[in-house]
N, C-alpha and C positions, 0 to 999 in steps of 0.2 A: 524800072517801072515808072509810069507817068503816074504824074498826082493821083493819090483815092479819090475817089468822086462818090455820091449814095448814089449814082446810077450805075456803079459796074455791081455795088450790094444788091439795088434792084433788079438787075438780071436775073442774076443766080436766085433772086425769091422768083421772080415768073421762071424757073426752071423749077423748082423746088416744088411750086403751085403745080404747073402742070402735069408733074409726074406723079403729085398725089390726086390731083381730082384723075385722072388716065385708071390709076390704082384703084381708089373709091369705084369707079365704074365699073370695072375688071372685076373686084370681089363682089360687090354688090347689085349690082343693077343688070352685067352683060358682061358673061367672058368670051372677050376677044378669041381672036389669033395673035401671037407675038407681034408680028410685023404691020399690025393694025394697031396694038395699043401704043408702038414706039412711032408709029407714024402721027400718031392721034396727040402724044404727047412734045413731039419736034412742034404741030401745029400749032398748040397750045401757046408752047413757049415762044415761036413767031410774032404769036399774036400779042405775047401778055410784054414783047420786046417792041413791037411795034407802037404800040401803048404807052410802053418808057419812054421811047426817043420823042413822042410827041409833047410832052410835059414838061414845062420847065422847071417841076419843082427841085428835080434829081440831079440837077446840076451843080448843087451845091459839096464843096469841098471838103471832105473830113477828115481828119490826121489817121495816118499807119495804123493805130493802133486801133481806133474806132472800127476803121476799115476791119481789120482781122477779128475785131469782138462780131461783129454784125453779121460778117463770114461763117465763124462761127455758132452763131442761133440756130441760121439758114441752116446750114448742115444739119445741128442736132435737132432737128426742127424736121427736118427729111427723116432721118432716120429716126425716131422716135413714131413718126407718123405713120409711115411704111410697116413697122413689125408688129404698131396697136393694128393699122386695119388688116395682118395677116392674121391673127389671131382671132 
């Protein structure tokens, strides 16, 4: 694996972001059809990726370990999210 960089962390948060605002919409505002709200949510994360790569803030370097802590938030960050707005 090449160097950790916070822009492959900030990826995966603009994936993270978009499948919960896609979600929030879903439960609360307008249920989709399946293949609308994964559409909706691939858009999302394009856009919130497109975003990334413009910025130079995220190009800064952070060791293995930071990397997998920060991976990890994301994640429980998703799923913590996900099963508060199913409920």
């Amino acid at each position: 694996m090449k160097e950790p960089t916070l822009k492959k962390v900030a990826y995966g948060a603009a994936m993270a972001i978009a499948v919960i605002l896609v979600h929030l919409v879903n439960e609360y505002v307008y249920k989709m059809p399946p293949m609308f709200a994964i559409f909706l949510a691939i858009f999302f994360t394009y856009l919130g990726i497109r975003l990334i790569r413009k910025s130079d803030k995220f190009d800064k370097k952070i060791s293995r370990t930071q990397y997998n802590l920060l991976n990890l938030v994301v994640v429980l960050v998703l799923v913590v999210s996900y099963f508060t707005i199913t409920q």
